[in-house]
C-alpha positions in Angstrom: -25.5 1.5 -0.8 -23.2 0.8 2.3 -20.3 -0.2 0.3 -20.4 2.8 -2.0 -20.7 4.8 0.9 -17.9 3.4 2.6 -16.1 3.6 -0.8 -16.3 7.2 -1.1 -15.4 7.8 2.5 -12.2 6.0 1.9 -11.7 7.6 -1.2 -12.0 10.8 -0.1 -9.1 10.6 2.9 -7.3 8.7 0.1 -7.4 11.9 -1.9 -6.7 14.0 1.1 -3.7 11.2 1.7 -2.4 11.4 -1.5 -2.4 15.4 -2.0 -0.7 15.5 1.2 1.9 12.6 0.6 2.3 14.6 -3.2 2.8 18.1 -1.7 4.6 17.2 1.2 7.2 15.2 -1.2 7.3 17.9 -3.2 8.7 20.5 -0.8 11.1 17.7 1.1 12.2 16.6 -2.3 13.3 21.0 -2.7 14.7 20.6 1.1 16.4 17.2 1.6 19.3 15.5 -0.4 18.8 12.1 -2.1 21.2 11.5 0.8 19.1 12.4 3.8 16.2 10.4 2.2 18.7 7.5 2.3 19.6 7.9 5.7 15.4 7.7 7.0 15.1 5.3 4.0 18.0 2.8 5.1 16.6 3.1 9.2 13.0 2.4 8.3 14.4 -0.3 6.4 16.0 -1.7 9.6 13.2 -1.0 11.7 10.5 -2.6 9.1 13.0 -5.6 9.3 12.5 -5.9 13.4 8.8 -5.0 12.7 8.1 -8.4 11.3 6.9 -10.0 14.3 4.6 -7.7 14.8 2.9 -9.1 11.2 0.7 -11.4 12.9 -2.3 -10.0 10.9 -4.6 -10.1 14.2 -6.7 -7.2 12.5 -7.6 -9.3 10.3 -8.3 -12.2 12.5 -10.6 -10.1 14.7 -12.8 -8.8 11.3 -12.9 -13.1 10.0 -13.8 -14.1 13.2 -17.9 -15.2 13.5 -18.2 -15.0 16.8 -16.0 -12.8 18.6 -16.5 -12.7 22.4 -15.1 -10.7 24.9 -12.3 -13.1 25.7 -11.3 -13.1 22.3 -10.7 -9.8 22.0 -8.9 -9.7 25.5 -6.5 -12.3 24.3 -6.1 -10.6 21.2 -5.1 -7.4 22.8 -2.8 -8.6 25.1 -1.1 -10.7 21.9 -0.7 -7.6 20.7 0.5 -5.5 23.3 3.0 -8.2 24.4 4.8 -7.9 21.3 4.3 -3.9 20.5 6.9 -3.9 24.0 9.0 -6.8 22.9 9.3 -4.9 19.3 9.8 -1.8 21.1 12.9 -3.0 22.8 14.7 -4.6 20.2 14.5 -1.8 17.8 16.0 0.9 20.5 18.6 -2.2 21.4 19.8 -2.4 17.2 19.9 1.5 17.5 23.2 0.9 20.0 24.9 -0.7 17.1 23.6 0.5 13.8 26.0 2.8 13.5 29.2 0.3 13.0 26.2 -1.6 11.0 25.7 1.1 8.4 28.7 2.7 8.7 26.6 5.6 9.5 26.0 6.7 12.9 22.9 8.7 11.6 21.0 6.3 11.6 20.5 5.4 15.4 18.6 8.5 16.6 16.1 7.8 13.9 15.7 3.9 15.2 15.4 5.5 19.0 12.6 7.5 17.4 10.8 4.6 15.5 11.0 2.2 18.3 8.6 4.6 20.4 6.0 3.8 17.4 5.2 0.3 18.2 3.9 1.2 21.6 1.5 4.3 20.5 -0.1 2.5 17.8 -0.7 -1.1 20.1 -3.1 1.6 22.3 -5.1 2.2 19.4 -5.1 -1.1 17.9 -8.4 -2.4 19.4 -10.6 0.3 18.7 -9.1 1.1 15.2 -9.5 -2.5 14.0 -13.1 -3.1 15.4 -14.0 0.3 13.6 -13.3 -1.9 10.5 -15.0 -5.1 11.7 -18.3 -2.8 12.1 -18.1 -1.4 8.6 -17.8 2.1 10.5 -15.8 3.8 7.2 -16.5 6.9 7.9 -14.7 6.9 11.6 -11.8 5.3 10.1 -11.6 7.3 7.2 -11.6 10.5 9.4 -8.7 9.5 12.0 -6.7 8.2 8.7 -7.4 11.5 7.3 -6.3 14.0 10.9 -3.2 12.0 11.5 -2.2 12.0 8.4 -2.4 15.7 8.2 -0.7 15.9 11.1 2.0 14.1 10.8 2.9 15.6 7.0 2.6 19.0 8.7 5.3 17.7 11.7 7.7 16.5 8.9 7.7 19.1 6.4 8.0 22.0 9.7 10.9 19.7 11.1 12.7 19.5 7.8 12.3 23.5 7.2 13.3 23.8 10.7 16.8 22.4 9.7 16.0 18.7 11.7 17.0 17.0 8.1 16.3 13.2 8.3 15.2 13.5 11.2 12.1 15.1 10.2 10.4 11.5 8.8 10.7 9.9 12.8 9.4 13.1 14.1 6.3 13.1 12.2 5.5 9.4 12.1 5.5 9.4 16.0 3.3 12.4 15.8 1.3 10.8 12.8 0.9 7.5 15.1 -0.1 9.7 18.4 -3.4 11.3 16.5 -4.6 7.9 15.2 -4.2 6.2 18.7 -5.8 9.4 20.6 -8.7 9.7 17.5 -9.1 5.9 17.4 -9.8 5.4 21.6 -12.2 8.8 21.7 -14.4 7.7 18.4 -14.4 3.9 20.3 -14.0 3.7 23.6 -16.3 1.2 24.2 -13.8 -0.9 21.7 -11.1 0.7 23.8 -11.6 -1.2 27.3 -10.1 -4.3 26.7 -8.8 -6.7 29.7 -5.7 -8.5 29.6 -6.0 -12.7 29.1 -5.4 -15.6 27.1 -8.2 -17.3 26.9 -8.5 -19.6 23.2 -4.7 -18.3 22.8 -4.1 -21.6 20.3 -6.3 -20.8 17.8 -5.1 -17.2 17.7 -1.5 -18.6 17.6 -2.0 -20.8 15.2 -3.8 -17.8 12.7 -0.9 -15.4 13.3 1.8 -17.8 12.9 0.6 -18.7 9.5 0.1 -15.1 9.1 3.4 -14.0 10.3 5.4 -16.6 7.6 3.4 -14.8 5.1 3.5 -11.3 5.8 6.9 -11.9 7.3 8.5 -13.4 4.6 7.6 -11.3 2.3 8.6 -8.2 4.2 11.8 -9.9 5.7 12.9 -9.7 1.9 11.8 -6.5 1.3 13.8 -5.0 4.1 16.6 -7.1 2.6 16.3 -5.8 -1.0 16.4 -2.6 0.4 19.5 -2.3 2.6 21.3 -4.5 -0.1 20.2 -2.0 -2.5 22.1 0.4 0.1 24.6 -1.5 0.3 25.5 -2.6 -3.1 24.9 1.4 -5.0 25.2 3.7 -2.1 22.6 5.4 0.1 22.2 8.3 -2.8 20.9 5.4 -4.9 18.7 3.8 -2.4 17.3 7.8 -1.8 16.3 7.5 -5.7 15.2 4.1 -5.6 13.0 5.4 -2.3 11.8 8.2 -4.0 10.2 6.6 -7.1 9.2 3.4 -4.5 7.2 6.0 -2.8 5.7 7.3 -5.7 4.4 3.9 -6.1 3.1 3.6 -2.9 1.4 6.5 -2.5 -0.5 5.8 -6.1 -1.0 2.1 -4.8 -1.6 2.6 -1.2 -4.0 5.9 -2.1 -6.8 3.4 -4.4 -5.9 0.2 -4.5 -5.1 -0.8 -1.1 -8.4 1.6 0.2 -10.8 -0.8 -2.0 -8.8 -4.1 -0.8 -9.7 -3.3 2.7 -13.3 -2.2 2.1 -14.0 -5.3 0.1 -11.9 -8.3 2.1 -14.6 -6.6 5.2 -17.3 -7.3 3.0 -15.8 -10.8 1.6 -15.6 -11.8 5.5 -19.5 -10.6 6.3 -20.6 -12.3 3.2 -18.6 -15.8 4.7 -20.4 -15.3 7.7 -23.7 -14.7 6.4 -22.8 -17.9 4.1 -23.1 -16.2 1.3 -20.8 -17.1 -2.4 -17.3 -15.5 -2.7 -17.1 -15.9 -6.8 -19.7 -13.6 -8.7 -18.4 -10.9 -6.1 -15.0 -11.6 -6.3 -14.9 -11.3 -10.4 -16.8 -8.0 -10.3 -14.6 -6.2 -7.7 -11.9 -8.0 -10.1 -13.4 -6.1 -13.1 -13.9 -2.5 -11.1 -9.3 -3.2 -10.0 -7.9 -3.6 -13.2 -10.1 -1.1 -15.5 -9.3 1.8 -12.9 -6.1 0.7 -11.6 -4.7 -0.3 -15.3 -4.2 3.1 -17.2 -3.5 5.1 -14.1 -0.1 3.1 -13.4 0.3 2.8 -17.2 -0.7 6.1 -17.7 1.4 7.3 -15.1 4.5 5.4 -16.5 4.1 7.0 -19.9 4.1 10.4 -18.2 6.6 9.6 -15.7 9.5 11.9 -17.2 7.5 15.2 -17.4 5.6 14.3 -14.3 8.8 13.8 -12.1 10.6 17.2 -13.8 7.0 18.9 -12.5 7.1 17.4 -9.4 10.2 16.9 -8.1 12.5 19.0 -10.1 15.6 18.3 -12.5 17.4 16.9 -9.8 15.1 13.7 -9.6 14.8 13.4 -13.3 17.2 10.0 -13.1 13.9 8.1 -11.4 11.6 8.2 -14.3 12.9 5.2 -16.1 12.8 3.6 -12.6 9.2 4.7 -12.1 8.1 3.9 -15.2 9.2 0.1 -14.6 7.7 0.3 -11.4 4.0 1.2 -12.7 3.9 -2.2 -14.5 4.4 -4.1 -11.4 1.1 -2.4 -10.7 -0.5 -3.7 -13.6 0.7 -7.5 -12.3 -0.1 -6.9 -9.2 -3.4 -5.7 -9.8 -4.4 -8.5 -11.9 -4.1 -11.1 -9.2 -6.1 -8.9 -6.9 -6.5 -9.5 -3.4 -4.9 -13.0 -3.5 -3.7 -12.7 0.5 -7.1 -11.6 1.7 -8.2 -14.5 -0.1 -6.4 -17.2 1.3 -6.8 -15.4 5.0 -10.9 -15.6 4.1 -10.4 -19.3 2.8 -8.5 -20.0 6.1 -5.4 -21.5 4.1 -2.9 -19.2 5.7 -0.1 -22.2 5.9 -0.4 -22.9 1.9 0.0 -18.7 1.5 3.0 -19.3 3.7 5.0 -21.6 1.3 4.0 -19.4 -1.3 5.4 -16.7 -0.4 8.9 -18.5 0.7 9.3 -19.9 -2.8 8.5 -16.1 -4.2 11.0 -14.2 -1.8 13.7 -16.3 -2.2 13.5 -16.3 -5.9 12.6 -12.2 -6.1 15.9 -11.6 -3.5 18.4 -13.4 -5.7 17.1 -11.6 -8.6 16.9 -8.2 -7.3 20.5 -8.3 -5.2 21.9 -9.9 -8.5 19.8 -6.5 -10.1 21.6 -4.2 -7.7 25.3 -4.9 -9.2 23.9 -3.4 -12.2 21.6 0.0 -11.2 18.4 1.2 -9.9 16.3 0.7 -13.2 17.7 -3.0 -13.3 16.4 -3.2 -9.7 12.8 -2.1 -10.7 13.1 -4.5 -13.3 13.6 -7.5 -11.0 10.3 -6.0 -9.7 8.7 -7.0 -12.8 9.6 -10.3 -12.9 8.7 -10.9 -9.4 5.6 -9.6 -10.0 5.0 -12.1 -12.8 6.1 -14.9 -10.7 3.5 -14.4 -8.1 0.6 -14.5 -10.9 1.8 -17.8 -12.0 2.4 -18.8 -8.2 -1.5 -17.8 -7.2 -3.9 -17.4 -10.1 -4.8 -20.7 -9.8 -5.6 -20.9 -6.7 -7.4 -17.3 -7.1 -9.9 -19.6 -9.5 -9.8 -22.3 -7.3 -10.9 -20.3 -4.1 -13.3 -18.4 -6.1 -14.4 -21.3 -8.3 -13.7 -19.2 -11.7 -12.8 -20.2 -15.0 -9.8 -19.0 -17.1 -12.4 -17.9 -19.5 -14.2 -15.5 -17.0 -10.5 -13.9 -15.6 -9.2 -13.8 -19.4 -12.9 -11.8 -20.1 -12.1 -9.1 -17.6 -8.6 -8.4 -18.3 -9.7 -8.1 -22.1 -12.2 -5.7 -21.3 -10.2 -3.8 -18.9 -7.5 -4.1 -21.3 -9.1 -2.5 -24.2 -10.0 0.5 -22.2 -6.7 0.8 -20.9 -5.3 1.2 -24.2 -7.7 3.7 -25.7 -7.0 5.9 -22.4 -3.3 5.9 -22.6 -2.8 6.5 -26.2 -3.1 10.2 -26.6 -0.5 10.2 -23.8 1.6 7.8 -25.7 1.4 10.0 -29.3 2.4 13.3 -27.0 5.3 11.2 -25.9 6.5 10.0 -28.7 6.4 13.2 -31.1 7.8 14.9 -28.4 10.9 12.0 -28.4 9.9 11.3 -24.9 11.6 13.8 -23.2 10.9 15.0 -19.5 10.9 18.5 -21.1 7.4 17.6 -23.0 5.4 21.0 -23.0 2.2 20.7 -20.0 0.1 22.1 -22.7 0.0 19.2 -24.9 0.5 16.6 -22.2 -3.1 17.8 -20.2 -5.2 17.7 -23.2 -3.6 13.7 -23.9 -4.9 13.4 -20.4 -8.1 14.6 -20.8 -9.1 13.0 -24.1 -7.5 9.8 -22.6 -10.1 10.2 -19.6 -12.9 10.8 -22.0 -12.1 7.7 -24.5 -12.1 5.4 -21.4 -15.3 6.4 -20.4 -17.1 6.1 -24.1 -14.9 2.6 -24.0 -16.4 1.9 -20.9 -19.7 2.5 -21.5 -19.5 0.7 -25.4 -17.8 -2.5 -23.4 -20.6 -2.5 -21.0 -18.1 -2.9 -18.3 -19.4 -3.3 -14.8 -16.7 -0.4 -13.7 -19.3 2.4 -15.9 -22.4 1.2 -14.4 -20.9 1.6 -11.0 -19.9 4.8 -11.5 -23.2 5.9 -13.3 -24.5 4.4 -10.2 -22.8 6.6 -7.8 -22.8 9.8 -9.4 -26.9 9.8 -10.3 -28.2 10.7 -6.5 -25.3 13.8 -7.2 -26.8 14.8 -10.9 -30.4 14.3 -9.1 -29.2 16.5 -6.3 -27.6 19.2 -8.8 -30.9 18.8 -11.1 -33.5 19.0 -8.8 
């Protein structure tokens, strides 16, 4: 009952989230050039680059941990802070010369404005991440939900206001303010943390491990990115942004949300000694039947959905977006493979894993980028299908599943999938695929598609229906009675 209820806390800022992201991109998409977009793109990219040592995963090393004393959490803390500074610093010092960097002197006032960030959000760090650790849902859900309605309100008011690119640093800092101010007055108790470095070794050895992971991984992301930049122009990487975003906000908004929710519960069921398998393979089951024909759905729609959205002047990302949506459908079916091997304590083997994968998906994307933006998404795809060979079997091994069980859920997800996306596919087609489809047509595909996955569902027997009959029957006995 907890974990529903902390499920539909989360999912409800994740709505809030994602209409905001949605409307919010909307009217900047109306305001800003793909040019401007490049310019915030192409400095975040920069910044996220620095950021990296900053990806020491310490959240998660304070919700693992079984017995988490006061010293802990003081060394912890001052980890923490000691490298929010150290961050701070360096990305205000590559500000100085980004602009003979980029060839684009733009770009340093919005570095000056992200290096403030680091600092705010280490403030807010303790209280935030122990919020988590005690399953408290609702309290995160509801700072998640204020700051980021605060900081979409700050952008889109700075970008009417004529403050262009700009607009994006202005309300992240804003956006990172709320959380730390929310996070300290829900938990001030978690709040009053003393400095120290008591058991510092086995916190450096976590976050070191952590840090080659994350840090890989997001060292060649950063990479992709500015060579994307660099390679087709800052209009391109605006485009390439702009259906990347898309992505994220679809990916971040569900996905990520139930990730979080369950690697909390995967860690209190370690502690309590309790088996990470049968759990594992339903929460496997519940990912890929929900997660499935909205990114395949939303790739067959792609064209009249951007054209809705965005206008005519974005209509060039579709293709891109479309491609993008099946790196969802990869990445969903090795789910939660990092929280995993954090939970399994194998951190170091995660690390070589990851090397292997980002050097392979960086020569294959920068060889992408000589071509164009939809090659680039493409690149995507086949990184995506390298990681599930990299870590599926290990996903068995840690779980102690059987091909047979994984290959049960994706066919039962996979059946549904298909039924729910096909009137979309027929509207499509007839129409020759054009972003010009009539809405008309296009909603009722989406509502029959919506109804045939349920009666799919339901005939499958699919754990995904029974969870939902599950949570909706204290509504219908509330409407009923």
């Amino acid at each position: 009952m907890r974990m529903r209820k902390s499920i539909g806390w989360m999912a409800g800022s994740q709505a809030i989230y994602f209409i905001l992201q949605l409307v919010s991109s909307v009217v900047l998409a109306r305001i800003l050039t793909p040019y401007e977009v490049g310019i915030f793109a192409v400095a975040f990219a920069a910044s996220g680059l620095i950021s990296i040592i900053q990806s020491l995963g310490l959240n998660n090393y304070l919700i693992r941990e079984k017995n988490l004393t006061a010293e802990l959490s003081s060394t912890v803390f001052s980890i923490n802070l000691g490298v929010a500074i150290v961050l701070a610093f360096i990305i205000a010092g590559f500000g100085l010369v980004s602009g003979a960097v980029f060839n684009e002197p733009a770009v340093r006032p919005v570095l000056f404005c992200l290096a403030i960030i680091p600092i705010i959000t280490a403030a807010g760090f303790m209280p935030l991440t122990l919020l988590e650790r005690d399953g408290d849902f609702k309290a995160v859900s509801i700072i998640k939900m204020l700051a980021t309605a605060s900081g979409t309100i700050a952008t889109v008011a700075f970008a009417v206001a004529g403050q262009s690119y700009m607009s994006f640093a202005y309300g992240q800092i804003i956006a990172a303010l709320i959380s730390t101010a929310m996070a300290i007055g829900l938990a001030p108790h978690h709040a009053r943390v003393k400095v120290g470095f008591d058991n510092w070794r086995d916190v450096h050895r976590f976050s070191i491990n952590v840090l080659a992971t994350l840090g890989i991984s997001r060292v060649f992301s950063r990479l992709q990115d500015m060579a994307l930049g660099r390679l087709l122009g800052l209009a391109a990487l605006g485009l390439y942004s702009r259906s990347g975003n898309i992505f994220s906000m679809l990916w971040d908004s569900v996905f990520l949300v139930i990730c979080r929710i369950m690697f909390v519960d995967f860690a209190a069921g370690i502690r309590a000694g309790l088996p990470i398998g049968p759990r594992y393979q339903n929460a496997l089951a519940l990912f890929t039947a929900l997660m499935w024909p909205t990114f395949l759905g939303l790739g067959v729609l792609s064209g009249p959905f951007v054209l809705l959205i965005y206008g005519a002047k974005w209509v060039s990302i579709a293709m891109c977006l479309s491609i993008l949506c099946v790196v969802g459908v990869f990445n969903t079916a090795i789910a939660m493979a990092w929280d995993l091997f954090i939970i399994a304590d194998e951190t170091g083997r995660q690390a070589r894993f990851e090397f292997v994968r980002s050097i392979v998906g960086f020569v294959v994307f920068s060889a992408a980028c000589f071509i164009s933006i939809e090659a680039a998404a493409m690149a995507k795809v086949i990184d995506a299908i390298f990681a599930c060979v990299l870590y599926m079997p290990h996903i068995r091994r840690i779980t102690d599943s059987q091909y047979r069980d994984m290959f049960a859920i994706y066919l039962r997800s996979g059946m549904a999938t298909s039924v729910a996306i096909a009137p979309a596919i027929i509207v499509m087609a007839w129409h020759g695929w054009a972003a010009t489809t009539p809405l008309v047509p296009i909603v009722l595909a989406v509502g029959i598609g919506i109804a045939l996955w349920g009666i799919a569902l339901r005939l499958l027997k699919h754990p995904l229906f029974f969870e939902i009959k599950s949570a909706l029957k204290p509504v219908l006995a509330r409407v009923t009675g």
